[in-house]
C-alpha positions as CSV (number, residue, x, y, z in Angstrom):
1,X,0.0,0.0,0.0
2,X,1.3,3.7,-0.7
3,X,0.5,6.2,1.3
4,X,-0.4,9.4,-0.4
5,X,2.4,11.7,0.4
6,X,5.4,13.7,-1.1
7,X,8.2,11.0,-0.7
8,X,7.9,7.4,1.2
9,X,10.6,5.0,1.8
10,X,9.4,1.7,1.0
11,X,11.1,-1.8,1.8
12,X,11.8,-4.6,-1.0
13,X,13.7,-7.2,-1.8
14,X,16.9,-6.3,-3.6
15,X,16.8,-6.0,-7.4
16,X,12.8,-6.1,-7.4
17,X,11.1,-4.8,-10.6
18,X,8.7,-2.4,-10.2
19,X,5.4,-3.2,-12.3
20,X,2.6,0.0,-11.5
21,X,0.9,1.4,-9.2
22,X,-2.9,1.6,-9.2
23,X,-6.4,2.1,-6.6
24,X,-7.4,-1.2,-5.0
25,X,-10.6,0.3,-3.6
26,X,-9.7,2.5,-1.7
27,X,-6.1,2.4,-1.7
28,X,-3.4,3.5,-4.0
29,X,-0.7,0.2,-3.8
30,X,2.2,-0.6,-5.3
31,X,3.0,-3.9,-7.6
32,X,6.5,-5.0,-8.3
33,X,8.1,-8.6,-9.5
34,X,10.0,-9.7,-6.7
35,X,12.5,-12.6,-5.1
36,X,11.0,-12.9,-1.7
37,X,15.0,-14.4,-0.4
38,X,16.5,-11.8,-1.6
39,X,18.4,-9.2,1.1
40,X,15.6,-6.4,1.8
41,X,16.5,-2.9,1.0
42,X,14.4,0.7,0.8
43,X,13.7,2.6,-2.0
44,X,11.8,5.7,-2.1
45,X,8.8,6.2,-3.8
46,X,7.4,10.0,-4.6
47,X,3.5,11.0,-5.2
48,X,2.9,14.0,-7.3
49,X,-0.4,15.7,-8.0
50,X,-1.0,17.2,-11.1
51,X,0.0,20.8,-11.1
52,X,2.5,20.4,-8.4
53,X,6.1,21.4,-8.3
54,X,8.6,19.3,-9.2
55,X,12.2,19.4,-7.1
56,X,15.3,18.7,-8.9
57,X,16.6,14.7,-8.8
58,X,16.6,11.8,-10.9
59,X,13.5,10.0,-11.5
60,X,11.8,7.0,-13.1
61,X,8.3,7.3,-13.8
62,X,5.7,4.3,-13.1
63,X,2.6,5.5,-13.2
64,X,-0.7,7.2,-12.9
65,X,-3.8,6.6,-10.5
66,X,-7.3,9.1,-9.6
67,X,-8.4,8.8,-6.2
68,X,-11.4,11.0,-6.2
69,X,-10.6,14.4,-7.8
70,X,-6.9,14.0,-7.0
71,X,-4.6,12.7,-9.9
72,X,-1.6,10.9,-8.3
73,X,1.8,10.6,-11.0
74,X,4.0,7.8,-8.9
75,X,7.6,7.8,-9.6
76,X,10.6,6.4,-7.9
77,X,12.9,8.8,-6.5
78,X,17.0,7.8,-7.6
79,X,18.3,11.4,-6.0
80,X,20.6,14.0,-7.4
């Protein structure tokens, strides 16, 4: 699940392959191809509304989701 904030750190299993995000109900959550043995490490995940500012860094686009009349862009953050 993704909480709908600026930047979250979220934990994963090394070398997982981020798939989308989407609503489930409710919630916006997070899909990604994983090895569940794999050492667990955090990468951070940013929520964008349309219209808002962008801060300088590196990131990868995944996707886009409408919770009500809020349009979420999801991306991962890689930093400066």
């Amino acid at each position: 699940d993704l909480n709908i904030t600026d930047v979250q750190r979220i934990e994963m299993p090394m070398g997982s392959e981020i798939l989308t995000a989407q609503m489930q109900g409710d919630t916006p959550v997070l899909w990604a191809l994983v090895d569940i043995e794999a050492t667990k490490e955090y990468r951070l995940i940013e929520i964008l509304g349309t219209g808002s500012p962008i801060k300088s860094g590196n990131r990868t686009y995944i996707s886009t989701f409408q919770r009500g009349g809020f349009v979420g862009h999801v991306f991962e953050y890689i930093g400066n």
